[in-house]
C-alpha positions as CSV (number, residue, x, y, z in Angstrom):
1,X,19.5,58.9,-80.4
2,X,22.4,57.0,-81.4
3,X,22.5,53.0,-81.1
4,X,25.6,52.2,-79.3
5,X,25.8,48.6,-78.7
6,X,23.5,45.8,-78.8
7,X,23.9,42.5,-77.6
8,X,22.4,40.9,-74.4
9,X,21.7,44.4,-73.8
10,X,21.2,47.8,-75.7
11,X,22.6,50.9,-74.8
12,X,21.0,54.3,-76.3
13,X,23.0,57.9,-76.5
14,X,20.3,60.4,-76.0
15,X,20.6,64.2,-76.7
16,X,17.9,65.7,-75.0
17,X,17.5,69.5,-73.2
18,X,18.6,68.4,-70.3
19,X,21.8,66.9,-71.6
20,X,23.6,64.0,-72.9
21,X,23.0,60.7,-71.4
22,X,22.7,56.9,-71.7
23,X,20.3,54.2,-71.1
24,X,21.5,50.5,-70.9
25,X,18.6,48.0,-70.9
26,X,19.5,44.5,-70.5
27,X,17.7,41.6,-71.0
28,X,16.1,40.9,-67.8
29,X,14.4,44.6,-68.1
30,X,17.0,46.0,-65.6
31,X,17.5,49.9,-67.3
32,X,20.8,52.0,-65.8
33,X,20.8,55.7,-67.0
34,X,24.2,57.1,-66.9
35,X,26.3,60.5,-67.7
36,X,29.8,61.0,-67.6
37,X,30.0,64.4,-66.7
38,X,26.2,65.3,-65.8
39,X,25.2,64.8,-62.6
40,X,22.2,67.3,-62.9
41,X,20.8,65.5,-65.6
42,X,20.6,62.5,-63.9
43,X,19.3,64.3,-60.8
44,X,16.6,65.7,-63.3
45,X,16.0,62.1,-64.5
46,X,15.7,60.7,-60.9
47,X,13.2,63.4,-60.2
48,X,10.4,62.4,-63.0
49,X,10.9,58.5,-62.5
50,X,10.1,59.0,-58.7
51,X,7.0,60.2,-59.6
52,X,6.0,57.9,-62.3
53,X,5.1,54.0,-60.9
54,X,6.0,52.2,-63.4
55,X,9.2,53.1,-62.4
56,X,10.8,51.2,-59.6
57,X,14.8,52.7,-58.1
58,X,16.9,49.7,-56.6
59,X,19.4,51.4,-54.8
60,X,23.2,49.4,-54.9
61,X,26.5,49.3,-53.1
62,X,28.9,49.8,-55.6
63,X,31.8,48.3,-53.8
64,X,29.6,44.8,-54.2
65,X,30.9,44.7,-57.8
66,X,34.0,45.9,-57.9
């Protein structure tokens, strides 16, 4: 893992066997995992944080922010 940033939130590169990502956590405990280009890792990821409940998935609308 790499530190990337940190500030009023840190942001984490993680090489892992399922491939590169990143997880943003920001002060108020919201965490965003991200890939650029690696949509089945974050399919992958989805799959064992559903099953976990400590884990909560807020869905958005994107177009909210832009």
């Amino acid at each position: 893992m790499n530190d990337l940033w940190m500030n009023d939130e840190i942001e984490i590169e993680v090489s892992s066997d399922i491939g590169l990502f990143y997880v943003s956590k920001d002060i108020w405990d919201l965490a965003f995992i991200m890939s650029d280009n690696n949509q089945e890792c974050i399919n992958k990821i989805n799959l064992i944080l559903l099953k976990d409940k400590n884990f909560h998935k807020a869905e958005v609308n994107f177009e909210d922010y832009k």
